[in-house]
N, C-alpha and C positions, 0 to 999 in steps of 0.2 A: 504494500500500500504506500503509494505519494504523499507525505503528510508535510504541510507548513505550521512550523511555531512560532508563535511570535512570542519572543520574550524568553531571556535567557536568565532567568533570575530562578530563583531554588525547584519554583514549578516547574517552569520551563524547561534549564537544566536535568532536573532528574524525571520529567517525562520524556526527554530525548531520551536519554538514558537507557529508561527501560524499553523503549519501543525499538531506539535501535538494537538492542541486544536480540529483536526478535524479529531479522529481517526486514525492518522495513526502509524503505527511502525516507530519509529525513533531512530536513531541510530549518535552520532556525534564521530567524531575522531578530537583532537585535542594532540598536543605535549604543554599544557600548561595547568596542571592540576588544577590550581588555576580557570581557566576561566570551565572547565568540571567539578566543584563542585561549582560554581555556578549557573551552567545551572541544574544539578541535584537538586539541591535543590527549583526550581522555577518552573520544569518541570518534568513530569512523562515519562522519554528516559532514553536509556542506554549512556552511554560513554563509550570510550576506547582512553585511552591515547597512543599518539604514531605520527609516521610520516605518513600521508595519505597515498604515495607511495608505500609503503612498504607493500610487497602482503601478509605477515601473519599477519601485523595489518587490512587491510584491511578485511582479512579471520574470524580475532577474531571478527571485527565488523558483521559479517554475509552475506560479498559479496558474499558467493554462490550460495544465495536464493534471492540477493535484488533484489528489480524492477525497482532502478533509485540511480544513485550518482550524487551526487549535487558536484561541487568541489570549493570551494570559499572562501581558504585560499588567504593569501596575497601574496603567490609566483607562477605564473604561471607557474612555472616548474612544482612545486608540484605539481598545478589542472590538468596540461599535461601528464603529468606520472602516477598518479592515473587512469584516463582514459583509459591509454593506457593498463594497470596492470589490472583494472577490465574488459575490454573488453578481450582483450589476457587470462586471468588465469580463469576469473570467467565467461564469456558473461554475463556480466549485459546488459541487452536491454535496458537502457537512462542512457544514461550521459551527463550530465550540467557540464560546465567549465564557471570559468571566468577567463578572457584573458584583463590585460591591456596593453600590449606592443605593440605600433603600429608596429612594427618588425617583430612579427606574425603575426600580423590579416592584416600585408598589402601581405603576402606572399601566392599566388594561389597553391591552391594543398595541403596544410600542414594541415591541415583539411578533415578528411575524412575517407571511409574505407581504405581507402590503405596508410593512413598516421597516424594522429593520430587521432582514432576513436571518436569523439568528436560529438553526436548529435545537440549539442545546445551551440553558444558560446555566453557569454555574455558578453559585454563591456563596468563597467558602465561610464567612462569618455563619450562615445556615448550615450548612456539613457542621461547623467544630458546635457550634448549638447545641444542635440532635445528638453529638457524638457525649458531648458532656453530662446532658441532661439523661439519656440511658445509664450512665457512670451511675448518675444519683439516685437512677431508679431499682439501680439493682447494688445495693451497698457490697463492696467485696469485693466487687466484679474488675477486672482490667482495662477488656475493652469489652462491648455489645455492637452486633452489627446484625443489622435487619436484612432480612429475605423475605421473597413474597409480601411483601407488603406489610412483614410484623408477624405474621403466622408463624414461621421461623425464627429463634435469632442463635448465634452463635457465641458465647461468651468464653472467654479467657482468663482465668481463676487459679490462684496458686495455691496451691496444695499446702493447708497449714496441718501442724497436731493439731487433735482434738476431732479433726475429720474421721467421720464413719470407715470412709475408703481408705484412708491414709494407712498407708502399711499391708493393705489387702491386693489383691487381685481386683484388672477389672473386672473379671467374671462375677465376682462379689454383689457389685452393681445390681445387676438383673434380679440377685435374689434377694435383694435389701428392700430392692424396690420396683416388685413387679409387673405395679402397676404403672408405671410411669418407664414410657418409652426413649432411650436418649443414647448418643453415638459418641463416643468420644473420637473427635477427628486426628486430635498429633498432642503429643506431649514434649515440649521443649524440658532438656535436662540439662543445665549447668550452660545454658545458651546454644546445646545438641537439640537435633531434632529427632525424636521416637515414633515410627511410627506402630500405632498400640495394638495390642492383642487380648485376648483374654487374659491370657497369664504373666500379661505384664503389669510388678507392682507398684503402687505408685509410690511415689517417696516425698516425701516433706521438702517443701521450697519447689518442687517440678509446676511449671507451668501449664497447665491444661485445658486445651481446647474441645470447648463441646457443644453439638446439636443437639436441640428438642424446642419443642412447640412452646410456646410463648408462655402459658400458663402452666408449663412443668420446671422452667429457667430457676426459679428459689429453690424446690425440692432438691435438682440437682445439686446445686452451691452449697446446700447443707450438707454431703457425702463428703465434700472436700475441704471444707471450713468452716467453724461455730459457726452460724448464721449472724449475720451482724443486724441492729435494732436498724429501721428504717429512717434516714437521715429527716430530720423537721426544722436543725436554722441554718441557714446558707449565708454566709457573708462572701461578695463580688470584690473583687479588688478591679476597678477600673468601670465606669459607664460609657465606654464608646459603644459599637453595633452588637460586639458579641455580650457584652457585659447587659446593656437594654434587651437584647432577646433572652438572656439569660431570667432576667428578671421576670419578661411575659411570660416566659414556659413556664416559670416556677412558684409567683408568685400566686396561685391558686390553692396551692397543695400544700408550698412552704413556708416557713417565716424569713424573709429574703433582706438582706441588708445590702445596698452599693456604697462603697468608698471612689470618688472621682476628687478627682484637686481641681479641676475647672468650674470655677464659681458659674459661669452661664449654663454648662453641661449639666451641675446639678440643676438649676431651676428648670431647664427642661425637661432632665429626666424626671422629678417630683409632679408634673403638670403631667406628664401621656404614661406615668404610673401609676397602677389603682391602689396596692397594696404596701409596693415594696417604701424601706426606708432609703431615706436620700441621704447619706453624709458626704461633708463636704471637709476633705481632707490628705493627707499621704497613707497608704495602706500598709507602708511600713515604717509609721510614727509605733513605735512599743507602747505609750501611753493612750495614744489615739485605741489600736488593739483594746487594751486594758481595760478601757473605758468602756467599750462597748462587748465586755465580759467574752474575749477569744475563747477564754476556755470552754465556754458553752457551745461554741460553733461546733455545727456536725461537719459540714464541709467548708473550705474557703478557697475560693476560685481564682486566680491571678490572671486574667484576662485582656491586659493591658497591651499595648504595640512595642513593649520594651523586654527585653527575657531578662536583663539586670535587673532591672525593676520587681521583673513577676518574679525571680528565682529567690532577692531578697527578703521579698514581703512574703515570699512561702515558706522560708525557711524560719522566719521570724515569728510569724504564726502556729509553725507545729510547734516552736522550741514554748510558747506560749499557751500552749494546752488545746489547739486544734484538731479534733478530730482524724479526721484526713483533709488530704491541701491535692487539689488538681491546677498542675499550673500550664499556662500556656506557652510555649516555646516554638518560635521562628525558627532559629538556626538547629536543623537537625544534628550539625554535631552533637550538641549539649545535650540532646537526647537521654541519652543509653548512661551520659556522665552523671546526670540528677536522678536518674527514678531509683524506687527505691531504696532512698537514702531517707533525709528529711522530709523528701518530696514522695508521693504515695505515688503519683499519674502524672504525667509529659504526655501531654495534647501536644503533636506536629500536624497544624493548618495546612501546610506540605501533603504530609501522608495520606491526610483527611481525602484531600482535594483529587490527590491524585487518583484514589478508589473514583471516584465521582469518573472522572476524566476515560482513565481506563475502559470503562463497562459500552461506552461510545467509540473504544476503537478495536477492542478486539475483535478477531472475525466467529462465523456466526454467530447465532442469535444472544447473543451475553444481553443479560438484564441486570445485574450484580455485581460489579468485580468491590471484595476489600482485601487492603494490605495490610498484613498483620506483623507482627513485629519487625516494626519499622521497614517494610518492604521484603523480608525475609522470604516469607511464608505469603500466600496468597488464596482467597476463598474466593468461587466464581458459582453464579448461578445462571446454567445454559437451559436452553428450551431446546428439548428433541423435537424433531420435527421428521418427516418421511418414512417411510416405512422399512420393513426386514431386507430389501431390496439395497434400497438406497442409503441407510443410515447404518453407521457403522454402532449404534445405540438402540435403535428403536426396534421391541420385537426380541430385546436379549434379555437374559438373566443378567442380573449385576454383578455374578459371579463371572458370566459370558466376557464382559465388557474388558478390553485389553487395554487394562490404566496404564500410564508412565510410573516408572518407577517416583516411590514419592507422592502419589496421590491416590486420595480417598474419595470416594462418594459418601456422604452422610445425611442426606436427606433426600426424600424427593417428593415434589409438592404436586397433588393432582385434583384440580377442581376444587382447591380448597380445603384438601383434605391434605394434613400432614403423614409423611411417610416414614420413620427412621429407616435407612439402610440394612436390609437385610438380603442376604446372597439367593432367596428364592423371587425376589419382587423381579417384575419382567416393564423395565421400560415402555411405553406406549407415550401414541404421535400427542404432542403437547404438555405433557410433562416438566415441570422445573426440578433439574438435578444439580443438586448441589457441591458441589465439590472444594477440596480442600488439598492445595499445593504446600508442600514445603519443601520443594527445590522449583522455583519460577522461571528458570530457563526450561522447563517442562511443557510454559502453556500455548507453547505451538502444536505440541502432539496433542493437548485438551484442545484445543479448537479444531483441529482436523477430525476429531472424533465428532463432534457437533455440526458438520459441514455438511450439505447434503449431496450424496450423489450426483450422474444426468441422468440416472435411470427414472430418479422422480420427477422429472419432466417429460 
């Protein structure tokens, strides 16, 4: 596939990345050629320096033949106008925009063919949102990621004492808990990847990845860790976009508090907030904290445009009797350096974005793609399609089905009905199957599986 990026900044960058590693023609445009000779020299794509909009930069990059532009520079004008420039001059058939400005994306109609031709917008203050507030809903939990629209979700849970399973067999599993259906997809150990068996045991600290249907998600977490009390005060460090959606999602359910330093920012937020409390102040004043009783906080968010900023006032806050602390983190380095230290959870708005990005470029039918630790490991949810003829899926046993090494099937959703994986269920045309990578230079042989014939034509 021809694909143009515009923007060579951490998105951009590490979706080259991963796309080139899986055959494709890539091409990035950036106006900052210091960042386009470093991606050259790391990655086998072209660059062209220049302004993404700009329809003869765009041309030198090779919009007349591409098959999708990706636009995910940092000015929404940019990623709007490129769009509109490679639809209008060139018809590129997919264009990706990403869109931070709640300005646009709350305006009906401004999106579209008769506006600006944008297939797919992406919002990641919306992704790290979603991504957070699962965090909150499932106390314990790592990460949560949805499938099928919720019906599914897949959670990442580390294996404390005191768990049921801890020290047992999975096999143990099934007869603890009969009645409740659930696949354990991969267990990372010591930052190895396992893939599980029955009589593989679990061990205390191993990371564990698991599928089941929505309303069995607690049950399992309690096999692998005291159940924790369900989180009720949330204190925000920061009111910019993600900090005010934080507060809409949450302030129905929770008792939500934002700290912002921008005396205008607070009067706004307090005026288009119903519930939540508005202070106006630094989220890593220790008295400020104090005052507003940290140690009671179940969660405390760092959500701010700053990783100095959020990683200080996180750290200030656990040492201050914080519950757990989810902080936000731009630069993926620092990643893997904070979590699980002072810090509980490292949100990468990067990683978020890119699952988003992904599930729009793989080939066939992808409705799904999330990357899970930190791009490592990867879950994708494909639609079979065609029949025993033509599909190299449809019409088999799951035992039938000739996975890459490294990958699991773990759920499969049909009409609404959840499936856990078991080696006698026999794929049929329509079906959402779930799968689970932990080796991602893999998911060229997962998409050829999902590809369909010319017989089905």
């Amino acid at each position: 596939m021809k694909i143009i990026i515009l923007g060579a900044g951490q998105v951009g960058g590490t979706l080259a990345e991963s796309l080139a590693n899986e055959a494709n023609d890539i091409t990035v445009i950036d106006s900052n050629a210091n960042r386009l000779r470093i991606l050259r020299e790391r990655l086998d794509i072209r660059t062209v320096e220049g302004r993404g909009s700009y329809p003869n930069i765009l041309k030198q990059a090779g919009a007349e033949d591409a098959d999708m532009l990706i636009a995910v520079t940092n000015s929404d004008e940019v990623n709007m106008v490129a769009c509109q420039v490679a639809h209008t001059l060139f018809r590129t058939p997919t264009k990706i925009s990403r869109v931070r400005e709640q300005a646009y994306l709350n305006k009906k109609g401004l999106f579209g063919t008769e506006a600006f031709p944008i297939d797919v917008l992406i919002s990641p203050e919306q992704v790290v949102t979603q991504h957070i507030t699962r965090l909150i809903e499932y106390p314990g939990a790592l990460q949560v990621q949805d499938f099928s629209e919720g019906l599914v979700r897949l959670v990442a849970i580390s294996a404390v004492k005191g768990g049921p399973l801890v020290g047992h067999e999975l096999a143990y599993l099934r007869q603890h808990m009969p009645n409740i259906d659930t696949r354990v997809a991969a267990i990372f150990r010591k930052n190895r990847p396992i893939l599980p068996e029955g009589t593989t045991i679990v061990e205390e600290g191993d990371e564990i990845f698991f599928l089941a249907a929505s309303h069995h998600i607690r049950s399992v977490m309690s096999e692998l860790q005291p159940l924790e009390k369900p989180y009720k005060r949330i204190m925000i460090a920061g009111g910019g976009n993600i900090g005010q959606r934080l507060a809409v999602e949450l302030e129905g359910s929770h008792q939500v508090k934002i700290i912002e330093h921008n005396e205008e920012r607070c009067i706004y937020l307090s005026e288009s907030l119903n519930k939540t409390i508005v202070l106006e102040g630094d989220a890593s004043n220790k008295e400020m904290l104090l005052d507003e009783n940290i140690e009671d906080t179940d969660v405390f968010c760092a959500v701010t445009n700053d990783d100095e900023a959020n990683i200080m006032a996180s750290m200030l806050a656990k040492r201050l009797g914080a519950r757990k602390v989810i902080t936000l983190i731009n630069n993926p380095d620092y990643v893997d350096l904070i979590q699980g230290g002072e810090i509980d959870i490292a949100v990468s708005p990067q990683q978020a974005t890119l699952g988003s990005l992904l599930a729009h470029v793989r080939r066939g039918d992808v409705v799904n793609v999330h990357r899970l630790r930190r791009g490592a490991a990867e879950a994708i949810e494909a639609i079979a399609h065609g029949d025993h003829r033509s599909s190299k899926v449809v019409g088999r046993r799951l035992d039938e089905i000739s996975l890459p090494d490294g990958c699991t099937i773990g759920a499969i959703v049909r009409h609404n009905e959840v499936m856990i994986a078991h080696d006698h269920i026999r794929v049929q045309p329509d079906d959402h199957v779930i799968l689970f990578l932990v080796n991602k230079n893999k998911i060229r042989e997962v998409e050829k599986l999902f590809q369909v014939g010319l017989t089905f034509f």
